[in-house]
C-alpha positions in Angstrom: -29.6 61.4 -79.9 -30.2 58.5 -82.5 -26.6 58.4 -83.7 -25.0 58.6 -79.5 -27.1 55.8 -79.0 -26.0 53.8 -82.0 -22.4 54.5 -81.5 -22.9 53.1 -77.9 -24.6 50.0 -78.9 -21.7 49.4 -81.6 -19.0 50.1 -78.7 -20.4 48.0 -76.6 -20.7 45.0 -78.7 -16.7 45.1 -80.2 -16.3 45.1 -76.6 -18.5 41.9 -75.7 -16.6 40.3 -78.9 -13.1 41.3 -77.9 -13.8 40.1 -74.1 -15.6 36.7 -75.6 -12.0 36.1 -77.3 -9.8 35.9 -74.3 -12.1 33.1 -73.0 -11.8 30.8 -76.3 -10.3 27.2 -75.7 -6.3 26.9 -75.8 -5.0 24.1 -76.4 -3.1 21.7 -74.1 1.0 22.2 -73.8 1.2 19.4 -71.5 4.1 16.9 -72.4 3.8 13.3 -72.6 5.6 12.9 -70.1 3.5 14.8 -67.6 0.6 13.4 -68.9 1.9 9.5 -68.0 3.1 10.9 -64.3 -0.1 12.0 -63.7 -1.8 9.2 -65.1 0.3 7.1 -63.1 -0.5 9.0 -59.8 -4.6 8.9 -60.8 -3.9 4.8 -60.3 -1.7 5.4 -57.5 -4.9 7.4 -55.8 -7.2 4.2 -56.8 -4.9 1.8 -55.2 -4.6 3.8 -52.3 -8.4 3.8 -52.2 -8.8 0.0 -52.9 -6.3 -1.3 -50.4 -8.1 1.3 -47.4 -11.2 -0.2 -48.3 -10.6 -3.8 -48.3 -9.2 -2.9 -44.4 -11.6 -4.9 -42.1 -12.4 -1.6 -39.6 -13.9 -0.2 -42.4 -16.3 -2.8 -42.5 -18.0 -2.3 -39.4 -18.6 1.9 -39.9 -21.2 3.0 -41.4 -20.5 3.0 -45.4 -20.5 7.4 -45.2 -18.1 7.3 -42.3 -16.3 4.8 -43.9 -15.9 6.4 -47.0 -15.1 9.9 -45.6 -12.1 8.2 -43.5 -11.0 6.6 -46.5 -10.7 9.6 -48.9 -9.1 11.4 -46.3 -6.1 8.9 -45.8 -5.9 9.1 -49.5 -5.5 12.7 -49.9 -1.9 13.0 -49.7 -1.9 11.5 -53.3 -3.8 13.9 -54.6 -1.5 17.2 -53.0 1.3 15.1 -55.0 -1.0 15.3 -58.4 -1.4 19.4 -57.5 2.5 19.6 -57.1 2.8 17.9 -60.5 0.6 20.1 -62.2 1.7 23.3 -60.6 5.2 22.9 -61.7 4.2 22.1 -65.1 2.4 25.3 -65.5 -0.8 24.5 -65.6 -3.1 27.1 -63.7 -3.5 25.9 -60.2 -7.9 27.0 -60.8 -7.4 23.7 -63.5 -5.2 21.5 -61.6 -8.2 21.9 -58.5 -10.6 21.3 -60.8 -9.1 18.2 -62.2 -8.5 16.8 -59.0 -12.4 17.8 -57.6 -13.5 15.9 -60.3 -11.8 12.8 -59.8 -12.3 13.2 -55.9 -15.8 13.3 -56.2 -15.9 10.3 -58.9 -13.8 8.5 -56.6 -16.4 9.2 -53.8 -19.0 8.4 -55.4 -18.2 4.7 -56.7 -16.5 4.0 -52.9 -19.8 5.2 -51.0 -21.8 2.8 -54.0 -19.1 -0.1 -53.3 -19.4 0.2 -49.5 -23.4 0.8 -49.2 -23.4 -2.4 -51.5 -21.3 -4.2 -49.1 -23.1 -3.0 -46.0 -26.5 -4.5 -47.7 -25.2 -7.6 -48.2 -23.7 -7.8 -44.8 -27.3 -7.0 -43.5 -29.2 -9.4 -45.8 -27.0 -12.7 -44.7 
């Protein structure tokens, strides 16, 4: 019973160390090329974002509402950035990821820029 139990034990763990493989870090085939299109199109996303919030309607929203209008205008840019990636071959659960990521950055520094902006508006 000692020895099934063993033999189990040992099958299971070439198991957990042939899974843990497949999960190891590859590294990146992206081309500089790609890289500079979509580093191009992360500063075509910020200028989008810029130039919608220096717009004087947003001004007098409330800095959330503001903010949640703005990011939406903007997200066309960010579909493009997906395209890009997707063609290059580069698994789509990345590309999302990539472009979460710099959503939610984005989002956060606009609603910090905005509240800022509505506090000073309220101060005098």
């Amino acid at each position: 019973m000692k020895k099934f139990l063993l033999i189990i034990l040992l099958f299971c763990s070439g198991y957990a160390v042939a899974t843990e493989s497949k999960n190891e870090w590859q590294s990146t085939s992206l081309t500089e090329a790609l890289i500079k299109t979509i580093q191009q199109a992360q500063q075509e996303y910020k200028a989008c974002v810029m130039q919608e919030m220096q717009k004087p309607v947003y001004q007098q929203q409330d800095s959330r509402n503001a903010t949640e209008i703005i990011i939406k205008t903007c997200e066309p840019t960010l579909a493009e950035m997906r395209t890009k990636y997707l063609k290059a071959d580069v698994p789509a659960i990345i590309a999302d990821r990539h472009l979460k990521k710099m959503r939610i950055q984005t989002t956060r520094k606009l609603l910090q820029e905005l509240m800022f902006q509505e506090a000073a508006r309220q101060a005098g």
